[in-house]
C-alpha positions as a Markdown table, in Angstrom:
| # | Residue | x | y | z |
|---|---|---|---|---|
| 1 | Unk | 113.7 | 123.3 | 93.6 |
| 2 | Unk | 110.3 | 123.9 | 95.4 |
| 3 | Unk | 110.1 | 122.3 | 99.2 |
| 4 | Unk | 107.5 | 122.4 | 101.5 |
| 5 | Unk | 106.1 | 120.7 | 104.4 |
| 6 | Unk | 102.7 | 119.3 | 105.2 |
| 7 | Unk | 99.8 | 121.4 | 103.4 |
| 8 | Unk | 103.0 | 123.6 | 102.5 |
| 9 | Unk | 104.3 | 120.0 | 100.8 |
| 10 | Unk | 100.6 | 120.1 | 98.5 |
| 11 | Unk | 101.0 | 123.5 | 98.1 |
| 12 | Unk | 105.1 | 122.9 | 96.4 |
| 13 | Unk | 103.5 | 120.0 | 94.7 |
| 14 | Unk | 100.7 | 122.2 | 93.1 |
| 15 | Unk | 103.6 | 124.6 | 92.8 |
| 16 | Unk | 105.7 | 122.1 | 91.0 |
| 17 | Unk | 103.1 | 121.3 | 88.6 |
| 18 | Unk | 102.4 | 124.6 | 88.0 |
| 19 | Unk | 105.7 | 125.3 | 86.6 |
| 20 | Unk | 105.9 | 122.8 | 84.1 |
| 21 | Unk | 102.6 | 123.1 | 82.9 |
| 22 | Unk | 102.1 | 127.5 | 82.9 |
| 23 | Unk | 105.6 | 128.3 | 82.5 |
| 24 | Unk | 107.1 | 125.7 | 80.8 |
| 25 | Unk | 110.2 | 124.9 | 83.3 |
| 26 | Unk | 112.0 | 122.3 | 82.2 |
| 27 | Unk | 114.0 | 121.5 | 85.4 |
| 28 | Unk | 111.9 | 121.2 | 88.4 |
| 29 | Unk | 112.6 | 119.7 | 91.2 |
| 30 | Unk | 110.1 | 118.6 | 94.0 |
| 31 | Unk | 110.7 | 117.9 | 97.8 |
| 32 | Unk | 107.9 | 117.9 | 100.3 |
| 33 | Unk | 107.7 | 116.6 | 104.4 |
| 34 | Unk | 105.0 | 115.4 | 105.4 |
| 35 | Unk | 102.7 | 115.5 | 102.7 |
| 36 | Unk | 99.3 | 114.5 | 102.5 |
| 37 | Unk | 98.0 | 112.8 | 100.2 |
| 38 | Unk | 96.4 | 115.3 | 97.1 |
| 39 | Unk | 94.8 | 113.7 | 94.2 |
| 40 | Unk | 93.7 | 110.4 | 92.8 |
| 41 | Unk | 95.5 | 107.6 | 91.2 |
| 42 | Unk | 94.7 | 109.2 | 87.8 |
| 43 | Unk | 96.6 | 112.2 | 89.4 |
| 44 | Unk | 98.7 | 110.7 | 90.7 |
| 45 | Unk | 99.8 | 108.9 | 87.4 |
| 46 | Unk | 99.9 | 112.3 | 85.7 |
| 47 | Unk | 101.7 | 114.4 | 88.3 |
| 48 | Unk | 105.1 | 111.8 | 88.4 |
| 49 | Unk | 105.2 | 111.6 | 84.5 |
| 50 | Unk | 104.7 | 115.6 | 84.7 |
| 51 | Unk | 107.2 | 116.4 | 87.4 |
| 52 | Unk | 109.3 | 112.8 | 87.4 |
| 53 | Unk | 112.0 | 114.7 | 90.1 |
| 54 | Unk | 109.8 | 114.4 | 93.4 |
| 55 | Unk | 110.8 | 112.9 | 96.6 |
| 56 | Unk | 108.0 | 112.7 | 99.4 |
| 57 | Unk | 110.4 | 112.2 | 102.8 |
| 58 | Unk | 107.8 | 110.7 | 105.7 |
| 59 | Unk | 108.8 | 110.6 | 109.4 |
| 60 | Unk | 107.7 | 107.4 | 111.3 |
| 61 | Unk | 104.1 | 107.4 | 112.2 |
| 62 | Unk | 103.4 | 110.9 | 110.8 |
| 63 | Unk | 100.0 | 111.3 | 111.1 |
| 64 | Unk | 99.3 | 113.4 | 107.7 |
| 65 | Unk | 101.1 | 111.4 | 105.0 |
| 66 | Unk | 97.9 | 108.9 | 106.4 |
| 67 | Unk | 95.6 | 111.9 | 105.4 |
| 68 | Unk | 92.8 | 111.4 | 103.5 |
| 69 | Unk | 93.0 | 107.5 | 104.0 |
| 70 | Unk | 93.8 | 105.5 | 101.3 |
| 71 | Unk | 90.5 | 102.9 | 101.1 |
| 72 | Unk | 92.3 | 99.8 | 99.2 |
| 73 | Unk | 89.3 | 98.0 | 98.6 |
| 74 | Unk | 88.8 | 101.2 | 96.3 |
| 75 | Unk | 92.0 | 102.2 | 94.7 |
| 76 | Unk | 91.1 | 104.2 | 91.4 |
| 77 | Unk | 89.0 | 106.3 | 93.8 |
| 78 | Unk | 90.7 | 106.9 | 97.3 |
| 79 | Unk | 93.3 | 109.4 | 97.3 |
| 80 | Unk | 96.5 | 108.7 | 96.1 |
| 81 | Unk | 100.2 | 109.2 | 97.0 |
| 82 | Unk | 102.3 | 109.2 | 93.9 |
| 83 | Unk | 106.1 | 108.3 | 93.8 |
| 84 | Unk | 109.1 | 108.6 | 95.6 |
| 85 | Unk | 108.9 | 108.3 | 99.0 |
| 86 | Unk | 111.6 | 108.0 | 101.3 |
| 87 | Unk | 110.6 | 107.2 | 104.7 |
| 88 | Unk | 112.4 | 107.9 | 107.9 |
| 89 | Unk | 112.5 | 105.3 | 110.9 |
| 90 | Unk | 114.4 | 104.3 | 113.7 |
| 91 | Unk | 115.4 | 100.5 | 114.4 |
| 92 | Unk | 117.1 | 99.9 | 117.7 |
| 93 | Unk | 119.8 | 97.5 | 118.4 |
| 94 | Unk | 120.0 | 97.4 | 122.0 |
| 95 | Unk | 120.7 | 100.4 | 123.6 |
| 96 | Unk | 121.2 | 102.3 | 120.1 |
| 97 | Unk | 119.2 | 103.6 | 117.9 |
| 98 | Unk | 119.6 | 104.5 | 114.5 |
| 99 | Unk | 117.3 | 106.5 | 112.0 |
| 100 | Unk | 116.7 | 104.3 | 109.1 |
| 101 | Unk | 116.4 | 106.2 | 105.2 |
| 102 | Unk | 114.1 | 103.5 | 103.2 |
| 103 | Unk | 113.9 | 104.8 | 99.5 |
| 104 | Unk | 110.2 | 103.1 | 99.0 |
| 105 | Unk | 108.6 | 101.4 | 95.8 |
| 106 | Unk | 107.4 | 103.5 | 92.5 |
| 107 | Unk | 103.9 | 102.4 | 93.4 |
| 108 | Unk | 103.0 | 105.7 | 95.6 |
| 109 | Unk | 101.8 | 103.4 | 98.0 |
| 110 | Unk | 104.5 | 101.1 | 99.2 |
| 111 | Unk | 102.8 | 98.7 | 101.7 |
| 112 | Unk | 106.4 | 98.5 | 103.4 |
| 113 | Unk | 107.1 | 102.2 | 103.9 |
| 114 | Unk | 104.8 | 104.5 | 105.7 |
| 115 | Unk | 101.6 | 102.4 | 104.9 |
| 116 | Unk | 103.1 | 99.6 | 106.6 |
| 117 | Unk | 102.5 | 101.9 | 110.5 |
| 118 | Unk | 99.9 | 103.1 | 112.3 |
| 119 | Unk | 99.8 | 107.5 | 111.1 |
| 120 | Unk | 98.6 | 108.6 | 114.5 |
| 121 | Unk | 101.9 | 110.8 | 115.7 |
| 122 | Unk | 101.8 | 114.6 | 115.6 |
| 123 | Unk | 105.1 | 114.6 | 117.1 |
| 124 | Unk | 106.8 | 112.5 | 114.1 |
| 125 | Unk | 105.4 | 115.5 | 111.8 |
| 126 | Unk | 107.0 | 117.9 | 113.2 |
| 127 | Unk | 110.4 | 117.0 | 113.1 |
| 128 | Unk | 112.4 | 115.5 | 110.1 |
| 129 | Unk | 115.9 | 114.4 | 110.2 |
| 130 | Unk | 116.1 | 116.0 | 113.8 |
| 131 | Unk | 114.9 | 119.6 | 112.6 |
| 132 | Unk | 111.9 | 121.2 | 114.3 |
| 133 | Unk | 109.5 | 122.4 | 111.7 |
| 134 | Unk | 107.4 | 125.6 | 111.8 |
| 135 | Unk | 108.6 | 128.3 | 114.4 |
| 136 | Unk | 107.9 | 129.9 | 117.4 |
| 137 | Unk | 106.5 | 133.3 | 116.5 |
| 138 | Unk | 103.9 | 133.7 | 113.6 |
| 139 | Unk | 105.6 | 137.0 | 112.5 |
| 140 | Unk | 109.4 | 134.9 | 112.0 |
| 141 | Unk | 107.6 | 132.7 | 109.4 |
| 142 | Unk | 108.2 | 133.7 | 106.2 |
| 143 | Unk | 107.2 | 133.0 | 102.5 |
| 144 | Unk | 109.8 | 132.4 | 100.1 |
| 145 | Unk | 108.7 | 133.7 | 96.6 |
| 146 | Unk | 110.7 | 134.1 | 92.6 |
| 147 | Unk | 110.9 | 137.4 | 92.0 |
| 148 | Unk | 108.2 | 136.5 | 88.6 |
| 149 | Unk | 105.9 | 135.1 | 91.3 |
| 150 | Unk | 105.4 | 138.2 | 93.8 |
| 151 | Unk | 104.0 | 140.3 | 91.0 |
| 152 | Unk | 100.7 | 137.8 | 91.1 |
| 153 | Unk | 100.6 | 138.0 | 94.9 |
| 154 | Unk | 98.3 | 139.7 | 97.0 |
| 155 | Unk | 97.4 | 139.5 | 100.9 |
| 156 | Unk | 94.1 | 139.1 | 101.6 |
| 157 | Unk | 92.1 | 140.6 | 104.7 |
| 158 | Unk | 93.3 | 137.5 | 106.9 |
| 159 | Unk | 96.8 | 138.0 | 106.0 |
| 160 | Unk | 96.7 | 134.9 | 104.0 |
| 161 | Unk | 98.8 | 135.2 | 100.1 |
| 162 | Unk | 96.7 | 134.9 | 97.4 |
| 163 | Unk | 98.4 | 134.3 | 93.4 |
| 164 | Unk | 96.6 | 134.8 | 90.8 |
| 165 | Unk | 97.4 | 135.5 | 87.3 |
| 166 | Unk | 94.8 | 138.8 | 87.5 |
| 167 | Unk | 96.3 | 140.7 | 90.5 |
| 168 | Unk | 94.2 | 143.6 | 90.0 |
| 169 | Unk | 91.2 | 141.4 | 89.9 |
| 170 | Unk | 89.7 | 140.8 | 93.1 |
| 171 | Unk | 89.4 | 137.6 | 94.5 |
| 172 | Unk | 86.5 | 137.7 | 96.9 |
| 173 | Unk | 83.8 | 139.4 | 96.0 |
| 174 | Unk | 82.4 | 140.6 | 99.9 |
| 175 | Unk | 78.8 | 142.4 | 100.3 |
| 176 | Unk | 77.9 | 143.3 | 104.0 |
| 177 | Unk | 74.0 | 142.3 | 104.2 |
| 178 | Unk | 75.0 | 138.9 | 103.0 |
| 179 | Unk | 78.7 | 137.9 | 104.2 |
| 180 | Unk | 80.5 | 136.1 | 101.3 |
| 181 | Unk | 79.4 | 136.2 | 97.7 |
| 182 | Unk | 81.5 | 134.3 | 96.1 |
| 183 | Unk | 84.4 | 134.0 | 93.7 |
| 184 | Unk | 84.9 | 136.4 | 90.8 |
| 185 | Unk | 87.8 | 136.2 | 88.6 |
């Protein structure tokens, strides 16, 4: 199972993908919070036939599942959720309130789910089902890697992971009269 949350939820996504199309897994599971929106309809078509077991859970008015907007009047080229969502809410009945699970339409883009509200909380994407995401201390965050996956990691200069299926091949290619050169694989 891959999880992740916001560009960590397009990054398990990608991930997912990845695993049935590179390594052949047969049983992958997706799970993402928070996830912005990553490809186009076409893509989005293709990713839930390719990786079928994907739930994208949504908190309230989240700002990033709204991310890039979806243009209606232009659906084959906006951005593009693709199915399951399941989208968190709270209803009140007087004085209670009660967090509401809504398992939303195959379309991607249920009009009745997330769409339906205003995505203009930063607060609603950082907590699901009452768990603060992210941490408190950059050096407490960690990566969870497979074992087959760490041997195509590197870190980069800015601490950030790179993959790639050359590890011993560098990634950036960096000349000092003229900052960044570009990729070479």
């Amino acid at each position: 199972m891959v999880t992740g949350h916001s560009m960590g939820g397009a990054m398990a996504a990608f991930c997912g993908l990845d695993l049935r199309l590179s390594l052949g897994e047969q049983n992958v599971h997706v799970m993402t919070f928070g996830q912005p929106r990553i490809g186009n309809a076409a893509f989005a078509s293709y990713y839930s036939k390719v990786v079928p077991n994907t739930i994208r859970v949504t908190h309230e008015h989240d700002i990033v599942p709204h991310l890039p907007p979806y243009y209606y009047y232009f659906p084959q080229k906006t951005y593009h959720h693709f199915p399951r969502e399941v989208w968190l809410y709270n209803i009140g009945l007087g004085s209670l309130i009660y967090m509401v699970e809504k398992v939303c339409d195959d379309s991607g883009e249920d009009p009745t789910c997330s769409r339906s509200v205003k995505g203009n909380s930063i607060s609603d994407h950082l907590t699901y089902y009452g768990v603060q995401m992210g941490c408190d201390e950059s050096s407490s965050c960690r990566i969870v890697m497979d074992p087959r996956i760490v041997a195509y990691s590197q870190t980069d200069p800015e601490g950030n992971i790179v993959l790639s299926r050359h590890p011993s091949k560098s990634i950036l290619k960096l000349s000092t009269d003229k900052g960044l050169e570009g990729n070479s694989l």
